[in-house]
C-alpha positions in Angstrom: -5.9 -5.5 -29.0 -8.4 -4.3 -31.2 -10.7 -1.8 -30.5 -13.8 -3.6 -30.6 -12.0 -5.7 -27.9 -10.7 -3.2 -25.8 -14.0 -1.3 -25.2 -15.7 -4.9 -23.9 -12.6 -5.1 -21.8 -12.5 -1.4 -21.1 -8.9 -1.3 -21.5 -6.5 1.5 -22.3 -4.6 1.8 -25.9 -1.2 -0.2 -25.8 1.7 0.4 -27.9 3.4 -2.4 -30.6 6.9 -1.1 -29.4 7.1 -0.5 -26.0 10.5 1.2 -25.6 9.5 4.8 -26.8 7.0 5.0 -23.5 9.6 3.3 -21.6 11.4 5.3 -18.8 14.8 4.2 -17.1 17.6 5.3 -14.5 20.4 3.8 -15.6 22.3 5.5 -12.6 19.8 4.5 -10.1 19.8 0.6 -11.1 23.2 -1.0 -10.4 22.4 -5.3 -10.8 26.1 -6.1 -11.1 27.0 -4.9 -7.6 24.8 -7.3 -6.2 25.3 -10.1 -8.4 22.1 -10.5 -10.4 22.5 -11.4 -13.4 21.4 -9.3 -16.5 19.0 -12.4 -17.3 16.6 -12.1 -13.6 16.7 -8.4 -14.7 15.3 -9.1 -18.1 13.2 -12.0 -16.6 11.2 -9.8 -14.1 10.6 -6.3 -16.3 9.2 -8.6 -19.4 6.7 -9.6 -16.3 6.1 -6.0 -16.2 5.5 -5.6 -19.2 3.1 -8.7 -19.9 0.9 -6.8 -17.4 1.4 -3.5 -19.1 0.6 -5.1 -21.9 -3.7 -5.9 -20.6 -4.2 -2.4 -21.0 -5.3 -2.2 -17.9 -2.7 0.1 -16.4 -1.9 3.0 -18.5 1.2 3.4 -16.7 3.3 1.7 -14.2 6.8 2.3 -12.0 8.5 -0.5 -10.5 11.6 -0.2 -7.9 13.2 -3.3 -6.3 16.4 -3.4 -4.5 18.1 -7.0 -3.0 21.0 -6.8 -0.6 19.9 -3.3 -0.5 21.2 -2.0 -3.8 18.5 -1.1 -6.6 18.5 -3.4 -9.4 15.6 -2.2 -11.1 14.4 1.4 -11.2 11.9 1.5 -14.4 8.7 3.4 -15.8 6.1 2.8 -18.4 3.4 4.1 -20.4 1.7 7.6 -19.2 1.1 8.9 -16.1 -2.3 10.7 -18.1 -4.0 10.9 -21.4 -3.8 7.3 -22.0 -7.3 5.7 -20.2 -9.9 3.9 -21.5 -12.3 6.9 -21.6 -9.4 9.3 -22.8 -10.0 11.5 -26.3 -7.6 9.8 -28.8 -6.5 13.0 -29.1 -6.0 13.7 -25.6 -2.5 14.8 -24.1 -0.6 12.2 -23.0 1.7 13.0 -20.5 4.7 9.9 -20.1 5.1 8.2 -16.8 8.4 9.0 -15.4 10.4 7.5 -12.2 9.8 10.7 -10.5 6.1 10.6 -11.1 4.1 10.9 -8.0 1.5 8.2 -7.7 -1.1 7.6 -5.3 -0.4 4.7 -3.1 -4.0 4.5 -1.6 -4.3 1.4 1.2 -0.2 0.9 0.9 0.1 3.9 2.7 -1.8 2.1 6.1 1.9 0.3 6.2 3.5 3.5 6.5 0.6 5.1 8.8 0.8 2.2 11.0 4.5 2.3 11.5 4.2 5.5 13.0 2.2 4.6 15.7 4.4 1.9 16.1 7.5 4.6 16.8 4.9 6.4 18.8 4.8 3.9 20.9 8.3 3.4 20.9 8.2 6.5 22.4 6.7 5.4 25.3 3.9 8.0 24.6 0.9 5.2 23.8 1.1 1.6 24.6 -0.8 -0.3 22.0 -2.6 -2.5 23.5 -4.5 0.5 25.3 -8.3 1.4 24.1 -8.7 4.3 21.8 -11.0 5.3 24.4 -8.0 6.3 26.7 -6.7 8.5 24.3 -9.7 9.9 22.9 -12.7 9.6 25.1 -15.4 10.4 23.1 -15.1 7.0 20.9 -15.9 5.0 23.9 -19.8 5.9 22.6 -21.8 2.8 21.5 -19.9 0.5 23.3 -16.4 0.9 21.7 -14.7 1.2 25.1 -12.4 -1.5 24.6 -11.7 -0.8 21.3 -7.5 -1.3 21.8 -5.8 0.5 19.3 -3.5 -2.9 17.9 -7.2 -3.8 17.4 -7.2 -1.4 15.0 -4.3 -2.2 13.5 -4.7 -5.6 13.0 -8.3 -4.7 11.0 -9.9 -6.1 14.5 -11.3 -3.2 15.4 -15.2 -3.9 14.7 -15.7 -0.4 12.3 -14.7 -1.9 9.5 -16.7 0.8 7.1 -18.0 4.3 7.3 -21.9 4.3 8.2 -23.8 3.7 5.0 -25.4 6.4 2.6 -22.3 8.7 4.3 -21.5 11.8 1.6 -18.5 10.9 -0.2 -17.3 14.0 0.1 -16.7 13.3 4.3 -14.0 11.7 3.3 -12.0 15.2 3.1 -13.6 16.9 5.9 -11.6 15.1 9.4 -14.1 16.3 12.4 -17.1 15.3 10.9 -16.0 11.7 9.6 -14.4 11.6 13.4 -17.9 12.1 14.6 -19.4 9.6 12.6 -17.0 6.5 13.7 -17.8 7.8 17.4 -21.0 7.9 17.1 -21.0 4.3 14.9 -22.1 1.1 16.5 -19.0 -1.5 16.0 -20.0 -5.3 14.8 -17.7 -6.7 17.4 -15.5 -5.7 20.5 -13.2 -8.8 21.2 -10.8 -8.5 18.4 -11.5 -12.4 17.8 -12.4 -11.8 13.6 -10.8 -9.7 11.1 -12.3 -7.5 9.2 -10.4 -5.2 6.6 -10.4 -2.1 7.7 -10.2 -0.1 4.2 -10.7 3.7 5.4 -12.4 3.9 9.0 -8.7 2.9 11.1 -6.5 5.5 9.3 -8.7 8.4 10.8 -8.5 6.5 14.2 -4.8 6.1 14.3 -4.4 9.6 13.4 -6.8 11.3 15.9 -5.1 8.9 18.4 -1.5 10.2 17.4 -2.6 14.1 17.0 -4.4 14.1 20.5 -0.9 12.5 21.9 1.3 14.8 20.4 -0.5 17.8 20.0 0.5 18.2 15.8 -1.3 17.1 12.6 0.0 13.7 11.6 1.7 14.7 8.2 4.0 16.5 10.4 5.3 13.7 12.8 5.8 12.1 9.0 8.1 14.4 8.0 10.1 14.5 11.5 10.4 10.6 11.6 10.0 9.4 8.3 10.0 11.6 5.3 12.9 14.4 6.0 14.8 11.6 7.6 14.9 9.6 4.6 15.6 12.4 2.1 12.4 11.6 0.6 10.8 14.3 -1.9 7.0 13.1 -2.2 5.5 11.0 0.0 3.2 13.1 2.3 -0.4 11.8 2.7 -2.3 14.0 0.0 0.0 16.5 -2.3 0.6 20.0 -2.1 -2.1 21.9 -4.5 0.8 23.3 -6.6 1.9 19.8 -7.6 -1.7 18.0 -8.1 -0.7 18.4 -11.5 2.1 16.1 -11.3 0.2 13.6 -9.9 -0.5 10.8 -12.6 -4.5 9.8 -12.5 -5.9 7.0 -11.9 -8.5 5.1 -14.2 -10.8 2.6 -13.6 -10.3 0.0 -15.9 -11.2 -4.1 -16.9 -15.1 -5.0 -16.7 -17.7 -3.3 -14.7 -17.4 -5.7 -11.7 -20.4 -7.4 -10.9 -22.5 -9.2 -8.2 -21.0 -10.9 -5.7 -17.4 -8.9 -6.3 -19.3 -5.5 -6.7 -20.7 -6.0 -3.3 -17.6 -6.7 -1.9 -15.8 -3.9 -3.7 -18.6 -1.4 -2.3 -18.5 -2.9 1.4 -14.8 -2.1 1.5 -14.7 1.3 -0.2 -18.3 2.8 0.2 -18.8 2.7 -3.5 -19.0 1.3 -6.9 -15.6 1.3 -9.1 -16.7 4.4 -11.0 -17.1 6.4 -7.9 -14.1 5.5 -6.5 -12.4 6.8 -9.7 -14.0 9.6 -9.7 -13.4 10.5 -6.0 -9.2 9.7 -6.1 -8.8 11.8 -9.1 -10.9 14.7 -7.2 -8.4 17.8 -6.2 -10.3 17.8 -2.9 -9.3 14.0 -1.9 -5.6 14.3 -3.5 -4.9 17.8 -1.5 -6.5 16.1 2.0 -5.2 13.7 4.5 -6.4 10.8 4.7 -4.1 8.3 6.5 -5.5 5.2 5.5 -5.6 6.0 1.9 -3.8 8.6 0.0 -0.3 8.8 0.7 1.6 10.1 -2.2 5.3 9.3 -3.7 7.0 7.0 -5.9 7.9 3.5 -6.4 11.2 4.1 -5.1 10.4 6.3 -2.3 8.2 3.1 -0.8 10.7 0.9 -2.0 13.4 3.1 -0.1 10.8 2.6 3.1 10.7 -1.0 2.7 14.5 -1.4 2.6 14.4 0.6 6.0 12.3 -1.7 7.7 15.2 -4.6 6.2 17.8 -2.8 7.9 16.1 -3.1 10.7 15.0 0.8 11.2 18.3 2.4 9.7 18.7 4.0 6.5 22.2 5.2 5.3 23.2 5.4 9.1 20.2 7.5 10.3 18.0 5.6 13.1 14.5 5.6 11.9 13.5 3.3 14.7 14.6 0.7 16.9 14.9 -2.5 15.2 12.4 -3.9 18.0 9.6 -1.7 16.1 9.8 -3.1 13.1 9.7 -6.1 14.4 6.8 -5.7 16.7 4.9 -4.2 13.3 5.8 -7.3 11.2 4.9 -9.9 13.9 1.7 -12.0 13.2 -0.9 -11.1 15.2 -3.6 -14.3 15.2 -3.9 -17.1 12.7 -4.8 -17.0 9.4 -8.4 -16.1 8.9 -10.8 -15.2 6.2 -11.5 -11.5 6.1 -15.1 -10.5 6.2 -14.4 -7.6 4.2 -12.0 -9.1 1.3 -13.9 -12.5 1.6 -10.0 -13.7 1.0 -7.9 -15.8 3.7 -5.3 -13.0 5.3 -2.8 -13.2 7.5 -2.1 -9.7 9.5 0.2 -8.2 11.9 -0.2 -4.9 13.5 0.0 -3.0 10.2 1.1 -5.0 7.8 -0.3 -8.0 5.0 2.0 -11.0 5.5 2.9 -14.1 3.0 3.1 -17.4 4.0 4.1 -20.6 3.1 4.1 -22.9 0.9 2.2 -19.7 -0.8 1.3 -16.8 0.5 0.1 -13.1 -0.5 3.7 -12.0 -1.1 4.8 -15.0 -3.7 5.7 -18.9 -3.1 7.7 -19.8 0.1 7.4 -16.0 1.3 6.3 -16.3 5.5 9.0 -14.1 5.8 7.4 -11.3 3.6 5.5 -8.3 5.0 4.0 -5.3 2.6 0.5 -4.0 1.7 -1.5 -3.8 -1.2 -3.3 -0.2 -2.6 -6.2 -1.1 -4.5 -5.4 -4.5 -5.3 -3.1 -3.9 -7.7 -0.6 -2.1 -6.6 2.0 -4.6 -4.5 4.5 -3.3 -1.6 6.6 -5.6 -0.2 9.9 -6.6 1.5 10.7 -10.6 1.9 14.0 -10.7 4.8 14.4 -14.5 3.4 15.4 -13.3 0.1 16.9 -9.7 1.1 14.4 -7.5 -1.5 12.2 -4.8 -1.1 10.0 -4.2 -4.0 7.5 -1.9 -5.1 5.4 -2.1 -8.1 3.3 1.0 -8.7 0.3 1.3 -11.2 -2.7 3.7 -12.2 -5.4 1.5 -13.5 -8.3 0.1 -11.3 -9.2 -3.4 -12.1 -10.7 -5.4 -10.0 -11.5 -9.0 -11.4 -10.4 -9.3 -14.6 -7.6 -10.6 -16.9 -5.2 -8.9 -15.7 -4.8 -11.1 -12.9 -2.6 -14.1 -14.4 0.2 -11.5 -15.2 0.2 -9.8 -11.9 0.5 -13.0 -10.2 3.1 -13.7 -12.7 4.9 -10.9 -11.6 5.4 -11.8 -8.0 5.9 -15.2 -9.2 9.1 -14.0 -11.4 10.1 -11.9 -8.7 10.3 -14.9 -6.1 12.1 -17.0 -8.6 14.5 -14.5 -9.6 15.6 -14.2 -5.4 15.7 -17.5 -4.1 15.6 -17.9 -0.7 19.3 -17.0 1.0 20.9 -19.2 4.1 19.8 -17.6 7.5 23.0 -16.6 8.4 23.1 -14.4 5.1 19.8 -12.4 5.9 19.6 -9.3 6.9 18.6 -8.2 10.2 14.4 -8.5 10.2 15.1 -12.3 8.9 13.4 -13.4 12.3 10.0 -15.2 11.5 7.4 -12.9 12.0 5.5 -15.9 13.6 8.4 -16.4 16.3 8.1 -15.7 20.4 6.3 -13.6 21.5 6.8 -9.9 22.0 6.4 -7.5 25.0 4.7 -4.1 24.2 
């Protein structure tokens, strides 16, 4: 891409020969155990590539794993030094496998799950307002406000109050007093509405007033020390933001109607959400909703959990009745009055569908989230994969698109759909009976 080209496009500088930025674990990929052939493997990283190949992520990581073994476990371009904007004589630090990325919105899959243990618990039941939990939101008639409301983006605060700082984002007593003190748009739960931010902060208060310690602890006890994970805490430790690869916004400028839509959902335009992600203040802070950290394979590794149905190499995360209380549809498919997009959600988690859904062709048994739009989590029971694919640009609508759609395209065609009796244990339909909470 020339460069007269990539500045219209605001695109990063891409290589001719891709293998000197490229970044493998040979040890941690293992195809042949599974039987997949060496062709699907070749098939689904060239997809990767194609999209690396936009410029509109200067770097990428990618994990999947079928049957539960990892097949691919890759990296390319740079984690920094490579954006749009960059000095051509800039540093340029390589993405790695062990580079820690931001996951932004993904991380409400992970959030949610643990109020899904909590209530496994028997400490909350979910279908309880917030209001019994934490009083004070019952102001301006969020009483019955439940708190699967809020997990299922029915909550009726679907955004902070306009003209609020940016820099409340950070600070969790004042932003707390700001969605008490907001007025919702609805109470009934009857229309969804994305909840991009505002329902991380609720679920957490909810979960700290229960238990009486900050949520990134009750992360580590259930979730991240179980699971020998070495990132993925919400925020990172200020002696590692360093390591954290930045993130760049990238493609065209978007414009009316998609840049009201982007600001709606995030409380800004494109260039102030770049600038406020890559801000020490938001990386070091926790903000549930939005800024878990960790690699591809580290939400990969959490997906695969969820597949075993709450185990992971013989440690009970949860009960198997968790996961599939998170992954269970909750209402029909609807358009999203944030996104402006058709969605179908559970309590937590974005869903596929049938004959084409979010998560590829024939995938109603997929469940994952998105970060940003572009980066994809996601687990499909009817094909046995959990796959993760991890980027650092920021585009919204541009050309981009066709390859990442491509990718989960490959990705379905490479795992065709396995008989039932074959699946693994969450291979019940996520729209099946009914469950008790």
């Amino acid at each position: 891409m020339n460069r007269i080209a990539r500045r219209a496009l605001n695109t990063c500088a891409v290589a001719t020969d891709l293998a000197p930025i490229t970044y493998r674990d040979v040890a941690g990929e293992n195809p042949g155990a599974v039987g997949v052939s060496e062709d699907s493997v070749n098939a689904i990283w060239h997809s990767v590539e194609r999209l690396y190949q936009t410029g509109t992520h200067p770097g990428i990581q990618l994990s999947v794993r079928h049957r539960g073994e990892q097949v691919l476990h890759r990296a390319l371009g740079h984690a920094a030094g490579n954006g749009p904007k960059d000095d051509k004589n800039a540093r340029q630090v390589r993405m790695t496998t062990d580079t820690p990325i931001c996951y932004f919105s993904a991380s409400k899959a992970v959030t949610a799950l643990l109020i899904h243990i909590l209530a496994e618990q028997g400490r909350i039941n979910l279908l309880d307002p917030v209001s019994y939990y934490c009083p004070e939101f019952a102001q301006s008639g969020k009483r019955t406000i439940t708190i699967h409301q809020i997990l299922s983006h029915r909550g009726g605060i679907p955004a902070i109050p306009r003209e609020t700082p940016i820099d409340v984002l950070w600070h969790k007593d004042e932003i707390w007093r700001l969605l008490c003190e907001a007025q919702p748009v609805e109470v009934d739960g009857a229309k969804v509405a994305y909840h991009a931010i505002t329902g991380g902060y609720v679920l957490q208060r909810v979960l700290e007033r229960v238990t009486g310690e900050p949520i990134e602890t009750f992360l580590d006890d259930h979730i991240r020390k179980p699971m020998g994970m070495r990132w993925f805490t919400y925020g990172i430790d200020p002696a590692h933001v360093n390591d954290l690869a930045l993130t760049y916004a990238t493609g065209p400028t978007p414009r009316f109607p998609v840049s009201w839509v982007v600001n709606r959902a995030l409380g800004g335009d494109i260039n102030t959400v770049e600038r406020v992600v890559n801000d020490p203040r938001f990386q070091e802070a926790v903000i549930p909703a939005g800024n878990l950290c960790g690699t591809a394979e580290e939400m990969g590794r959490f997906y695969q959990m969820m597949l075993n149905g709450g185990t992971w190499q013989g440690k009970r995360i949860c009960d198997p009745m968790t996961v599939r209380r998170a992954i269970q549809q909750y209402g029909s498919l609807q358009i999203d009055r944030t996104m402006m997009i058709p969605m179908r959600f559970s309590a937590g988690l974005m869903l596929g569908g049938n004959p084409v859904g979010l998560w590829g062709q024939q995938s109603r048994h997929a469940f994952g989230h998105v970060g940003l739009i572009n980066k994809l989590c996601w687990a499909d029971s009817a094909r046995d994969i959990s796959v993760s694919l991890l980027n650092t640009g920021l585009p919204i609508v541009a050309h981009h698109l066709p390859a990442l759609v491509r990718f989960v395209y490959t990705v379905c065609q490479e795992f065709p759909l396995i008989p039932e009796s074959q699946r693994p244990l969450m291979a019940a339909e996520s729209d099946g009976a009914q469950l008790r909470f």
